[in-house]
PANUVEX-511937 format. One record per residue: x, y, z of N, C-alpha, C in turn; residue in one letter. Coordinates in Angstrom, 3 decimals. Example, Ala and Ser with C-alpha at 12.3 -4.5 7.8 and 13.67 -1.06 7.14 Angstrom:
BEGIN
- npx:npy:npz:capx:capy:capz:cpx:cpy:cpz:aa
- 13.190:-5.690:7.800:12.300:-4.500:7.800:13.200:-3.300:7.800:A
- 12.850:-2.250:7.080:13.670:-1.060:7.140:12.900:0.030:7.870:S
// end
This chain:
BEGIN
- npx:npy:npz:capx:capy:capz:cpx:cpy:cpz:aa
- 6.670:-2.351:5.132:6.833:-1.120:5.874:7.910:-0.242:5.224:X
- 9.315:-1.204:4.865:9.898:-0.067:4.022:9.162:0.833:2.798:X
- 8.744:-0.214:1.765:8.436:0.693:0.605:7.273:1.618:1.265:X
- 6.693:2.046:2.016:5.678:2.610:2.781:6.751:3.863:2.988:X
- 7.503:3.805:3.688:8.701:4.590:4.062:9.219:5.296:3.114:X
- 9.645:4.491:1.762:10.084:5.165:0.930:9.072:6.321:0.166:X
- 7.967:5.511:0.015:6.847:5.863:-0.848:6.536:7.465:-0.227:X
- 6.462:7.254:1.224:6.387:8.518:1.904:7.149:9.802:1.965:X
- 8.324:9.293:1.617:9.818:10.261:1.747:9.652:10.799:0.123:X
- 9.570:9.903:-0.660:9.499:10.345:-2.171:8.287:11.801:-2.658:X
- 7.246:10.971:-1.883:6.178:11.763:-1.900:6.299:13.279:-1.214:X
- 6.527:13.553:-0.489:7.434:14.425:0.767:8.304:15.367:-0.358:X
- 9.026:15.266:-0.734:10.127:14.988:-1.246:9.593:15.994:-2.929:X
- 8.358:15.394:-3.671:7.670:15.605:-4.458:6.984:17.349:-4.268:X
- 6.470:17.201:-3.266:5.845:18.176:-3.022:6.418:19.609:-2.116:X
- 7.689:19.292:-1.602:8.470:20.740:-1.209:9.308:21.037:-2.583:X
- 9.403:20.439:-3.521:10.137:20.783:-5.037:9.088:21.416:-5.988:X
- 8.064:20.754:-5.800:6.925:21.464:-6.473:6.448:22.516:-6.411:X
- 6.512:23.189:-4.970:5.964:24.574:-4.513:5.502:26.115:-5.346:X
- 7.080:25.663:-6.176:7.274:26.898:-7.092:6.936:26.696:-8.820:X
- 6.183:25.241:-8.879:5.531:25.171:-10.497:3.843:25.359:-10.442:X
- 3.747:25.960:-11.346:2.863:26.758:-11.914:2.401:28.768:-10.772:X
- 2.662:28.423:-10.137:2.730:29.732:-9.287:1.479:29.506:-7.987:X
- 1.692:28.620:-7.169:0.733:27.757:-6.571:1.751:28.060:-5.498:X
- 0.811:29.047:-4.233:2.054:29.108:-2.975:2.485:28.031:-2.216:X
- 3.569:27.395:-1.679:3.808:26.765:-0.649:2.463:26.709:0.500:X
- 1.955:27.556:0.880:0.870:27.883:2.099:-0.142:26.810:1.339:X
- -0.548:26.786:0.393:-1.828:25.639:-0.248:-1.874:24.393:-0.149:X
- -0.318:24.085:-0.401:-0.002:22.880:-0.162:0.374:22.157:1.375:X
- 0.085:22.888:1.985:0.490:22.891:3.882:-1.094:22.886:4.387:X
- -1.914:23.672:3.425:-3.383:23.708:3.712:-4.029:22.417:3.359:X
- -3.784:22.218:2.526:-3.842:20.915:1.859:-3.586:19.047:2.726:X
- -2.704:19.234:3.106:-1.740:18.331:3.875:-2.727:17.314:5.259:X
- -2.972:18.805:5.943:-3.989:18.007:6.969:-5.161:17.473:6.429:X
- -6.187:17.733:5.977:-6.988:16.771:5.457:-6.902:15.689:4.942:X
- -5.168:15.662:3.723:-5.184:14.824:3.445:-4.521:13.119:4.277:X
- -4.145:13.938:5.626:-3.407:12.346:6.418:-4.665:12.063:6.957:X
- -5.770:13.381:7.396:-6.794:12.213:7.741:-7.402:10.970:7.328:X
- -7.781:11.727:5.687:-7.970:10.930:5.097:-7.691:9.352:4.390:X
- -6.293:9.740:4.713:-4.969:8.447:4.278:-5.119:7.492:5.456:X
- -5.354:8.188:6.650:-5.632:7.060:8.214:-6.708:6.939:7.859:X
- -7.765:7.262:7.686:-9.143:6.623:7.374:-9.250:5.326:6.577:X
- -8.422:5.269:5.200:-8.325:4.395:4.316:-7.665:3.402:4.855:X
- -6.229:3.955:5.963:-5.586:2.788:6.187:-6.395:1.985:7.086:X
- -7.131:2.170:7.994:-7.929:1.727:9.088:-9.374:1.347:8.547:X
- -9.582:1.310:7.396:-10.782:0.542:6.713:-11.573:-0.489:7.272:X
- -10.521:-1.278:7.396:-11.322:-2.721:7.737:-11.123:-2.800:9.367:X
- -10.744:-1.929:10.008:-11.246:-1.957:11.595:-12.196:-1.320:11.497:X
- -12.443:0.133:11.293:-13.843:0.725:11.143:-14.831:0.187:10.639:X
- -14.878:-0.204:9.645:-15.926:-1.244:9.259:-16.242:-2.741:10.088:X
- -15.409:-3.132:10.906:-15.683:-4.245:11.563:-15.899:-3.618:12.777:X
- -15.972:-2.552:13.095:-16.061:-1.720:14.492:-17.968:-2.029:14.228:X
- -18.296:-1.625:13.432:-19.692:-1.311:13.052:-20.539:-2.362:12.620:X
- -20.209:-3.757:12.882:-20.898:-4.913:12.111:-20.955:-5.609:13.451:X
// end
């Protein structure tokens, strides 16, 4: 759970520093964001969903 924690904060961390390389607004990356935790809970919850369905 820590390195999860960390991994998260780093990542976090990654991407409000980034905002301003290559000329890519802050707003894209906020657009961006929600799809991608769905997606990240989807993966994490794999093997319940799939055993939900068997």
């Amino acid at each position: 759970m820590t390195r999860n924690l960390l991994l998260g904060m780093f990542s976090g961390a990654g991407v409000l520093l980034a905002t301003d390389v290559g000329g890519t607004p802050a707003f894209a990356y906020y657009v961006s964001l929600g799809p991608a935790v769905i997606v990240g809970a989807l993966l994490l919850y794999l093997d319940e969903i799939v055993s939900f369905f068997k």
